[in-house]
Residue frames as a rotation matrix with the C-alpha (Angstrom) as fourth column:
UNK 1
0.339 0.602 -0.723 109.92
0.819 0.189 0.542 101.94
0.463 -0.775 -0.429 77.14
UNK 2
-0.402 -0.781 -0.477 112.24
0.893 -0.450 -0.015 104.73
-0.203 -0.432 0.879 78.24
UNK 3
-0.867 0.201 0.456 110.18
0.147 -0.771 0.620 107.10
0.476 0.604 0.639 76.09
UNK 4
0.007 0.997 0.072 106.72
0.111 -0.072 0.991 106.29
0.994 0.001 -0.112 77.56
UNK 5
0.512 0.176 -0.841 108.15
0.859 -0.138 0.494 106.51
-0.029 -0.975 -0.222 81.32
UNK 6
-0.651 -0.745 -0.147 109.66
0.751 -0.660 0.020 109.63
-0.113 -0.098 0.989 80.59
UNK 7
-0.632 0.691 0.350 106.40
-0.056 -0.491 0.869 110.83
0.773 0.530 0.349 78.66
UNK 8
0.374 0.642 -0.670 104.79
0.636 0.348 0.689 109.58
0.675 -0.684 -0.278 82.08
UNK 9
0.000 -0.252 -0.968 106.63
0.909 -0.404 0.105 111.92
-0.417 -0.879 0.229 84.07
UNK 10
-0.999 -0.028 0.040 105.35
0.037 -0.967 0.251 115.19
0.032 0.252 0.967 82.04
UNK 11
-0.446 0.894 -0.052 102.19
0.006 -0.055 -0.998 116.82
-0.895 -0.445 0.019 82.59
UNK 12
-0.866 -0.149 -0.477 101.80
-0.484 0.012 0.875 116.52
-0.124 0.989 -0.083 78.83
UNK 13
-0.905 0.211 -0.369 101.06
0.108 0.954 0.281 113.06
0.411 0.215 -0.886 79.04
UNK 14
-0.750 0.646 -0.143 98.32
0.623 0.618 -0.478 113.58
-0.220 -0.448 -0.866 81.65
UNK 15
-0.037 0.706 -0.707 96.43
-0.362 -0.669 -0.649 116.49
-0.931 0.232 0.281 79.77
UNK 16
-0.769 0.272 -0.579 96.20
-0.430 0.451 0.782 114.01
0.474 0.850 -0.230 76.84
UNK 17
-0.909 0.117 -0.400 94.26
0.228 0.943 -0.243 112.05
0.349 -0.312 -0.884 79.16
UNK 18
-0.152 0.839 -0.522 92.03
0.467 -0.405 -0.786 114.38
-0.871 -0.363 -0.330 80.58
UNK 19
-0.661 0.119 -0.741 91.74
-0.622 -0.639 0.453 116.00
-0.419 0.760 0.496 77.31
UNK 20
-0.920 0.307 -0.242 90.36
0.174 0.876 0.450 112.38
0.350 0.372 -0.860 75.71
UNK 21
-0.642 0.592 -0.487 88.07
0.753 0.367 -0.546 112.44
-0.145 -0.717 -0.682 78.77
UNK 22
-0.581 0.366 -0.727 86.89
-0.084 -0.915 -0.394 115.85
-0.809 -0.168 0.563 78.17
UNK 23
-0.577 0.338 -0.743 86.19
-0.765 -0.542 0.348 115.11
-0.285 0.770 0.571 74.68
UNK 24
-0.863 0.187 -0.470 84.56
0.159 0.982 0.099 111.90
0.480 0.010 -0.877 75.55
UNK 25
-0.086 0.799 -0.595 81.79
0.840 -0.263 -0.475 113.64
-0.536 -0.540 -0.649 78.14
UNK 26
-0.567 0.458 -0.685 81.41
-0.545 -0.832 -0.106 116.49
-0.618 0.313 0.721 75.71
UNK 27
-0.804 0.479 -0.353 79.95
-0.035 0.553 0.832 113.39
0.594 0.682 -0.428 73.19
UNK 28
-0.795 0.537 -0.282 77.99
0.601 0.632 -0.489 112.33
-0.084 -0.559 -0.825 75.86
UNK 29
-0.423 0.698 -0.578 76.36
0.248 -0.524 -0.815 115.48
-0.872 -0.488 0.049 76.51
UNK 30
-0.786 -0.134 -0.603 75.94
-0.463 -0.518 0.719 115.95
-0.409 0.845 0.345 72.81
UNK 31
-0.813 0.566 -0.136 74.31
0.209 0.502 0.839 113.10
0.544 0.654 -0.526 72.30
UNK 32
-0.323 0.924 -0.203 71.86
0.913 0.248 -0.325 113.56
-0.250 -0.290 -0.924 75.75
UNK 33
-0.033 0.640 -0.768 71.04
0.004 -0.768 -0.640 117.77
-0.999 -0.024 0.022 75.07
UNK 34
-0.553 -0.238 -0.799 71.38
-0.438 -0.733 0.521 117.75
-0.709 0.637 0.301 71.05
UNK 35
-0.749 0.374 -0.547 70.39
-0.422 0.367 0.829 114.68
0.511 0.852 -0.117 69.83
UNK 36
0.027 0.829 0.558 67.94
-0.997 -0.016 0.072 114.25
0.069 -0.558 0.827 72.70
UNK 37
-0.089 -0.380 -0.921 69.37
-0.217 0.910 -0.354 110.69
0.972 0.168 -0.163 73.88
UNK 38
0.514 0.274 0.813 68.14
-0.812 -0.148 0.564 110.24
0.275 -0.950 0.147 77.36
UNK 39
-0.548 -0.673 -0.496 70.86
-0.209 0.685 -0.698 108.20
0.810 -0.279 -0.516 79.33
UNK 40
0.674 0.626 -0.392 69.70
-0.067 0.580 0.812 105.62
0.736 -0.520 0.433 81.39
UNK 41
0.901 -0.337 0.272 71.09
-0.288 0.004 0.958 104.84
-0.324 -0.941 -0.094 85.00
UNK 42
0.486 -0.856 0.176 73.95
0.659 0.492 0.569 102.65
-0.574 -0.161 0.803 83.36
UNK 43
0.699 -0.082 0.711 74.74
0.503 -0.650 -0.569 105.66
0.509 0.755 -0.414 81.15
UNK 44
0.904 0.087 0.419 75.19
-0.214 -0.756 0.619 107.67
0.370 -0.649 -0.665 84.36
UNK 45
0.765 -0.522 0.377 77.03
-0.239 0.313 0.919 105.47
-0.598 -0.794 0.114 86.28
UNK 46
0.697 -0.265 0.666 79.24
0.712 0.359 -0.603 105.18
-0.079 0.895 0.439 82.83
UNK 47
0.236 -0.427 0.873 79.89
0.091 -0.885 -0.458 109.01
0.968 0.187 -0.170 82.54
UNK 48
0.965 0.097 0.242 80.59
-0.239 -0.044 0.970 108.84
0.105 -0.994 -0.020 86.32
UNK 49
0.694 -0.684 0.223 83.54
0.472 0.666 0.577 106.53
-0.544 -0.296 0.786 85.53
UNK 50
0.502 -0.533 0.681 84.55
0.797 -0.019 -0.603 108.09
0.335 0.846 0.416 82.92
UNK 51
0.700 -0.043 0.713 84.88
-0.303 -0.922 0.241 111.35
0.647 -0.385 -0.658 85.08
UNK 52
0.697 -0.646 0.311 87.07
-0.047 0.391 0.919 109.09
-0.716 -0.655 0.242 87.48
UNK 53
0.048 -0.920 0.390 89.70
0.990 0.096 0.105 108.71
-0.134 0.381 0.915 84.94
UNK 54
0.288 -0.179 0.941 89.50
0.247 -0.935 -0.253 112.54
0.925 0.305 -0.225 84.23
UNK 55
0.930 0.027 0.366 90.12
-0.252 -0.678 0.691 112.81
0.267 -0.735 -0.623 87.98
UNK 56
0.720 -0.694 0.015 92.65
0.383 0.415 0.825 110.55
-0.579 -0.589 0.564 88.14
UNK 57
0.486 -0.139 0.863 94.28
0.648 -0.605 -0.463 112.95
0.586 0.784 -0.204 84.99
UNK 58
0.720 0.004 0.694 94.28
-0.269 -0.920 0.284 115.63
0.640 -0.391 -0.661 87.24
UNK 59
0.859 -0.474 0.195 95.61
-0.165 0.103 0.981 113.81
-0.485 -0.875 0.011 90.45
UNK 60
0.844 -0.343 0.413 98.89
0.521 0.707 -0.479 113.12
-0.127 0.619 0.775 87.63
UNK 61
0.290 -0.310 0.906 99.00
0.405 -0.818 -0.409 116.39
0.867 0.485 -0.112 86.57
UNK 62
0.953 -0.252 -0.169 100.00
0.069 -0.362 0.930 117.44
-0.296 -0.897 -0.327 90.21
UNK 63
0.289 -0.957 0.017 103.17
-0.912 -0.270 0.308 116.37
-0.291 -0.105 -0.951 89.86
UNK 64
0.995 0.049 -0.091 103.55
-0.088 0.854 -0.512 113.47
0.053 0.518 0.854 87.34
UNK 65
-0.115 -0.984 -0.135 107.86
-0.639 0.177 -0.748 113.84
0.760 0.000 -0.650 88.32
UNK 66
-0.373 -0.094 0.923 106.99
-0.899 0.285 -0.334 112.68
-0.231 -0.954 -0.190 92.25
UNK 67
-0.818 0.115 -0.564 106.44
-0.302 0.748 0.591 108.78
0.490 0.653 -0.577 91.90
UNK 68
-0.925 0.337 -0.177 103.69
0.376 0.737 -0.562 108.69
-0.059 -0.586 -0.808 94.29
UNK 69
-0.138 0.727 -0.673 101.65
-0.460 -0.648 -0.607 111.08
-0.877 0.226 0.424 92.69
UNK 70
-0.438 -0.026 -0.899 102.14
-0.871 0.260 0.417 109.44
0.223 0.965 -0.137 89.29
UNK 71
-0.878 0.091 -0.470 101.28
0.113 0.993 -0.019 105.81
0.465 -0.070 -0.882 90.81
UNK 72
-0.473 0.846 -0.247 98.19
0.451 -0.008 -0.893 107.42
-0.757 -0.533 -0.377 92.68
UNK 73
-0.225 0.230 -0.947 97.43
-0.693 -0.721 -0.010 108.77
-0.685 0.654 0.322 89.26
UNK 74
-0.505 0.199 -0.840 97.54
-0.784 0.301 0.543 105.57
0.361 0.933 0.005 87.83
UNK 75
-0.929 0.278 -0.246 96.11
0.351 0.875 -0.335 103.52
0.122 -0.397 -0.910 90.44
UNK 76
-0.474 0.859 -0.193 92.90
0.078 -0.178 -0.981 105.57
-0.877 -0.480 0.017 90.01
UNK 77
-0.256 0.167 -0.952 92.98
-0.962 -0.143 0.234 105.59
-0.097 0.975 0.198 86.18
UNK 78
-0.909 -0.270 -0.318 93.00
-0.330 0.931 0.153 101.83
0.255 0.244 -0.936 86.80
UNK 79
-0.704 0.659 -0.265 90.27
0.595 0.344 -0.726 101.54
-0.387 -0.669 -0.635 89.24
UNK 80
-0.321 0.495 -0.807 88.27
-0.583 -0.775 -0.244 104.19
-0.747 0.392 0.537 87.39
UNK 81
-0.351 -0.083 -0.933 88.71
-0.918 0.228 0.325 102.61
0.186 0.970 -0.156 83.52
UNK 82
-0.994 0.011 -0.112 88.24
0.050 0.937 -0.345 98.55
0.101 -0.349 -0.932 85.59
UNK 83
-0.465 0.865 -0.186 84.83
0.330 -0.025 -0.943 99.82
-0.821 -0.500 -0.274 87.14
UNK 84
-0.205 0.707 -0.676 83.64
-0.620 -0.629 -0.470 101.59
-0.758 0.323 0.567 84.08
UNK 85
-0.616 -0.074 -0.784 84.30
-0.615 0.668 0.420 98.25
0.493 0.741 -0.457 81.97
UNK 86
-0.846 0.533 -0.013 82.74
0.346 0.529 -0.775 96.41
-0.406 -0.660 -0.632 84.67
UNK 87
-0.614 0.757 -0.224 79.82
0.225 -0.104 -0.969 98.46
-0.757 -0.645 -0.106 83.58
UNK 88
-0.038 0.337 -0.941 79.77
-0.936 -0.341 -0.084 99.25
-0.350 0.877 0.329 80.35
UNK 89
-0.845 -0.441 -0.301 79.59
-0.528 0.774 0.349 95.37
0.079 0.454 -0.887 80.15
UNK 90
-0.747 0.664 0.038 77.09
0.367 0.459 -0.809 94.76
-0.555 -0.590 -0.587 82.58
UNK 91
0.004 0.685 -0.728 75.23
-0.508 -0.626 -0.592 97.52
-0.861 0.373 0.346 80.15
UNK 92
-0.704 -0.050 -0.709 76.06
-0.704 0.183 0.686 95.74
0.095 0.982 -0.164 77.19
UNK 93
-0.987 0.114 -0.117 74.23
0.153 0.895 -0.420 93.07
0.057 -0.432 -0.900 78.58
UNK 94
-0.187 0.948 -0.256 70.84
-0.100 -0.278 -0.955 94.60
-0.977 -0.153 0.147 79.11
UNK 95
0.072 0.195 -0.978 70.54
-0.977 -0.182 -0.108 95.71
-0.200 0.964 0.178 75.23
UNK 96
-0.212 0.354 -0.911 71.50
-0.970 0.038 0.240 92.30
0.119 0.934 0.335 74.31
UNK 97
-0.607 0.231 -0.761 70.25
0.425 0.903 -0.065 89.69
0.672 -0.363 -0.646 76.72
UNK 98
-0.291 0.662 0.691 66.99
-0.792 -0.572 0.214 91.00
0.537 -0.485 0.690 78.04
UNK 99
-0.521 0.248 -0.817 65.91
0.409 0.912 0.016 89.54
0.749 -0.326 -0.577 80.47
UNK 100
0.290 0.792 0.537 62.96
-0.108 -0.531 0.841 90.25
0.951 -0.302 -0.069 83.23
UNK 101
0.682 -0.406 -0.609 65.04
0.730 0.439 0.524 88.78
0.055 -0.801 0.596 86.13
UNK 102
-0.337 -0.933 -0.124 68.28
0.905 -0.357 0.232 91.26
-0.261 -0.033 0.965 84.93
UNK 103
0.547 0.431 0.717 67.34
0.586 -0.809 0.040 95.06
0.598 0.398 -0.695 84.78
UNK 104
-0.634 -0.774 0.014 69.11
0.554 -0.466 -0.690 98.03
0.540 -0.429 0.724 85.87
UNK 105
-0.636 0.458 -0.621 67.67
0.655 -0.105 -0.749 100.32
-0.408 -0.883 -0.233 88.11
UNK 106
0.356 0.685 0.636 65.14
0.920 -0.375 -0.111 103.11
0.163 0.625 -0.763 87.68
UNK 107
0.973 -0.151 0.177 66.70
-0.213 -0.881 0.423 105.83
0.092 -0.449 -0.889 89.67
UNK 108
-0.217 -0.951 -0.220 70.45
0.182 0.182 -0.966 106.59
0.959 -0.250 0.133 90.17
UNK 109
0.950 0.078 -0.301 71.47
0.311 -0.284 0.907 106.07
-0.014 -0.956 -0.294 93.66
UNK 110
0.064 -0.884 0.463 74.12
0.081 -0.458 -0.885 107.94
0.995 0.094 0.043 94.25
UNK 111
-0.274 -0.320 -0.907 75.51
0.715 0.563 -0.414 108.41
0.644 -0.762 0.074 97.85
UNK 112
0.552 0.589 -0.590 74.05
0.813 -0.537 0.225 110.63
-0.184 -0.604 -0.776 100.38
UNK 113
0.429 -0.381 -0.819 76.81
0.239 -0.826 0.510 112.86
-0.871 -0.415 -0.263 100.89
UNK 114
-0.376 -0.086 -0.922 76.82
-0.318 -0.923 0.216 113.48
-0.870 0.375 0.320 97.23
UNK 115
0.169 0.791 0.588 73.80
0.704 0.320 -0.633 113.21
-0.689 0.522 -0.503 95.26
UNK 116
-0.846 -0.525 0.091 75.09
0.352 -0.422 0.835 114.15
-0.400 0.739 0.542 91.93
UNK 117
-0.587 0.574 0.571 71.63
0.792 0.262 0.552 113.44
0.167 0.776 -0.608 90.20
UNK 118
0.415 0.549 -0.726 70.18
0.896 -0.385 0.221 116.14
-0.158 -0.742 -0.651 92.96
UNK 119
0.143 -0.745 -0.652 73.08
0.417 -0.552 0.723 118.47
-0.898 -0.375 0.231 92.14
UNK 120
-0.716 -0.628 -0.304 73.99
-0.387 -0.004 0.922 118.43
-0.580 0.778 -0.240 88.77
UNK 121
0.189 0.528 0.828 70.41
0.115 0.826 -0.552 116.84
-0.975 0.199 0.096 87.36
UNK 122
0.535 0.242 -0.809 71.45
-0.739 -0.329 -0.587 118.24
-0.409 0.913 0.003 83.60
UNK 123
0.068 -0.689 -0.722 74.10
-0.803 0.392 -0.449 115.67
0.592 0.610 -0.526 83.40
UNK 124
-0.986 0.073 -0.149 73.51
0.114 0.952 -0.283 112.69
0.121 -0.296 -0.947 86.09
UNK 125
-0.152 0.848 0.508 69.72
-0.528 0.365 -0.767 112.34
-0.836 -0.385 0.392 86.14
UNK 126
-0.982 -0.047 0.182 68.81
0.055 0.854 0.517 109.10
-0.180 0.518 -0.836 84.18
UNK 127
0.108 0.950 -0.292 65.33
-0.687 -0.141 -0.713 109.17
-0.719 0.278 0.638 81.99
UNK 128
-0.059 0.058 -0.997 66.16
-0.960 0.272 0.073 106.36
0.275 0.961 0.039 79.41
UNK 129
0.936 0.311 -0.164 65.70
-0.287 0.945 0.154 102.58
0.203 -0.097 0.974 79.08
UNK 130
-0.033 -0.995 -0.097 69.10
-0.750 -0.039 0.660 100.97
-0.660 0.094 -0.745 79.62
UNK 131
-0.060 0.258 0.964 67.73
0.162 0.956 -0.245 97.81
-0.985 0.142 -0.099 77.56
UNK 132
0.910 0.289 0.296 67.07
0.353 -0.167 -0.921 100.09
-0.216 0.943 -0.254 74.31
UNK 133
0.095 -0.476 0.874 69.54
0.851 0.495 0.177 100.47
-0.517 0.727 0.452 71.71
UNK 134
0.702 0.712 -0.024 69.02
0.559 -0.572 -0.600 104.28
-0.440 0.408 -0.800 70.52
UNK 135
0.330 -0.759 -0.561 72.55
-0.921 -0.390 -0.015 104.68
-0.207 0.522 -0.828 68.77
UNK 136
0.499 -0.762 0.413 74.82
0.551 0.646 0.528 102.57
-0.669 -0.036 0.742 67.28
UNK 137
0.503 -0.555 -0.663 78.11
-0.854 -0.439 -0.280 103.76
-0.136 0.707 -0.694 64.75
UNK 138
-0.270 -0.894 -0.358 79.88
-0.935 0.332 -0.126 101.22
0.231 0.301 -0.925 63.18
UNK 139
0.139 0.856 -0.498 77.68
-0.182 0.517 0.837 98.46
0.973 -0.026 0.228 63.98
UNK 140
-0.582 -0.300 -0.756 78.45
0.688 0.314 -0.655 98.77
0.434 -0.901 0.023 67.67
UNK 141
0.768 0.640 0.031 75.97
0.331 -0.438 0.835 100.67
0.548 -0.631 -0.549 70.51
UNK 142
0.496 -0.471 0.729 77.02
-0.381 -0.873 -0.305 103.32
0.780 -0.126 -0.612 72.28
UNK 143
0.867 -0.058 0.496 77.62
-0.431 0.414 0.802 100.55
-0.252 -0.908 0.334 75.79
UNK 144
0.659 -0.733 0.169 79.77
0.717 0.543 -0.437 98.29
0.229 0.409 0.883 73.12
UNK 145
0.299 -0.684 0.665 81.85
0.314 -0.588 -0.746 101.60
0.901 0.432 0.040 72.02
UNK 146
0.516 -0.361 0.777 82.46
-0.845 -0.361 0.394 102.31
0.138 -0.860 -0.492 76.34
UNK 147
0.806 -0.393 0.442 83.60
0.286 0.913 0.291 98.59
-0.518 -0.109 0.848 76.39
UNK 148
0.591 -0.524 0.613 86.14
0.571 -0.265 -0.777 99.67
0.570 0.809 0.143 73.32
UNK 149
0.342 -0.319 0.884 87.09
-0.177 -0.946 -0.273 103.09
0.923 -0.064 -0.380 75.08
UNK 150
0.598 -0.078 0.798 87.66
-0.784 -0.262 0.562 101.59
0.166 -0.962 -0.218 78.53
UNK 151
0.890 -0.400 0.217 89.35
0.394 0.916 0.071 98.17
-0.227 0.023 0.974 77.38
UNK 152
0.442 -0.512 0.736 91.73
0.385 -0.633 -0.671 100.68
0.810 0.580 -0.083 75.47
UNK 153
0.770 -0.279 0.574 92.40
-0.621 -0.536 0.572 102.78
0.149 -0.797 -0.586 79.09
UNK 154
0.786 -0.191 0.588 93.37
-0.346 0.652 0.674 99.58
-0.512 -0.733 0.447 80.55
UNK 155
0.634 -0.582 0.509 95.86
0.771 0.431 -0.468 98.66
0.053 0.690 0.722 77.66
UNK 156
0.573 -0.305 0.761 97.07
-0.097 -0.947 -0.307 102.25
0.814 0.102 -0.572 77.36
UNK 157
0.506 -0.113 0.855 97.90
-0.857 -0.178 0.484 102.06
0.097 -0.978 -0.186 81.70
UNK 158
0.852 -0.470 0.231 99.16
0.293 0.793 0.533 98.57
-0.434 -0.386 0.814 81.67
UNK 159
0.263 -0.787 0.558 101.98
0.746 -0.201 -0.635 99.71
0.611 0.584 0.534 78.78
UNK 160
0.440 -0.305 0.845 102.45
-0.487 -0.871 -0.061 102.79
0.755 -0.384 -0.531 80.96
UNK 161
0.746 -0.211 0.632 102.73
-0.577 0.269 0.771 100.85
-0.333 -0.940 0.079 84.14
UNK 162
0.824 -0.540 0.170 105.34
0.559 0.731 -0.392 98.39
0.087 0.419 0.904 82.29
UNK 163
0.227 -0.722 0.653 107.05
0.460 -0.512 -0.726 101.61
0.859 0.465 0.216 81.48
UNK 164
0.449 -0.410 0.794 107.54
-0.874 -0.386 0.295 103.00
0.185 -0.826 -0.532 85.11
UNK 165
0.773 -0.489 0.405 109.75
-0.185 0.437 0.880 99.72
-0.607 -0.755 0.247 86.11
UNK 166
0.251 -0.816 0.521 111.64
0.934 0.344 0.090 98.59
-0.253 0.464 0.849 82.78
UNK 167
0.377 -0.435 0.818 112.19
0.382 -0.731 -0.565 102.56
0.844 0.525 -0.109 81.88
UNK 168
0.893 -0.223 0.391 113.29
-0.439 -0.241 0.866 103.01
-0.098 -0.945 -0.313 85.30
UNK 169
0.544 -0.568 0.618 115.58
0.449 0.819 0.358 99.92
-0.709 0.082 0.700 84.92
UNK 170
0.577 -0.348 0.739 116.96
0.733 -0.178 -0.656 101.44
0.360 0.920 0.153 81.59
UNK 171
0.644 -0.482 0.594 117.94
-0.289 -0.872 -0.394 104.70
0.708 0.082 -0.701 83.04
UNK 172
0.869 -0.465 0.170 119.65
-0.092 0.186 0.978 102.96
-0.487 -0.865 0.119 85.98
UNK 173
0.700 -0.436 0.566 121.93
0.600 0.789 -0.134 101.15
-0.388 0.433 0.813 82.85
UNK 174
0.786 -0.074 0.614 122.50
0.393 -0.708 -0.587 104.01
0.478 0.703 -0.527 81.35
């Protein structure tokens, strides 16, 4: 544990993270400008989260020595990686319990004071089904494989968070 709260207090650690993230939303866009995958709203609101752990990456990389930068680093990796499971579940759901009662939206709504989809439409405007299936790798859809990647965060951050009290605790012994 000493290793991983030490490795937590270098900016290393948090440009693995945002590095992951980077090469996670370059897939995305691969899949929506190359292989011509049109992401649906829960897509968006997916690559949204996923962009919250890349911010919370950054807020680390500030100063991942100061402990209140590091703990506001992970307390937005948490809340980031929580909300994007939250959704990549709720998405998993469409594809494989349809239902006419449960549907995601047609339009992202995004908040007034900052209408990504308005801003940015190459990479948050939604034009797909969220109900259809139009990848899968490993028998798993692309919603499953965000379930995977964000269940992972949350493992990854709890073992970290473990490691900021008992590798604390260690160096005290020392």
């Amino acid at each position: 544990m000493q290793f991983l709260y030490t490795f937590s207090k270098s900016r290393l650690s948090w440009l693995l993270l945002f590095g992951f993230i980077v090469f996670f939303e370059l897939c995305a866009l691969f899949f929506q400008h190359v292989m011509k995958l049109d992401p649906c709203v829960m897509c968006i609101y997916e690559r949204v989260a996923m962009m919250g752990v890349g911010f919370a990456a950054l807020i680390g990389m500030i100063a991942p020595q100061n402990a209140i930068i590091r703990w506001a680093g992970l307390a937005a990796w948490g809340y980031s990686a929580y909300r994007g499971l939250e959704l990549a579940k709720e998405h998993v759901g469409y594809q494989f319990n349809p239902s006419p009662f449960a549907t995601c939206d047609l339009f992202v709504k995004f908040p007034e004071w900052a209408p990504l989809n308005k801003w940015v439409p190459w990479m948050f405007e939604a034009t797909g089904d969220c109900s259809k299936v139009v990848w899968s790798f490993l028998g798993q859809s692309m919603p499953q494989w965000l379930v995977i990647i964000f269940t992972a965060n949350l493992v990854a951050l709890a073992i970290i968070a473990v490691a900021q009290f008992l590798g604390s605790v260690d160096k005290k012994q020392s």
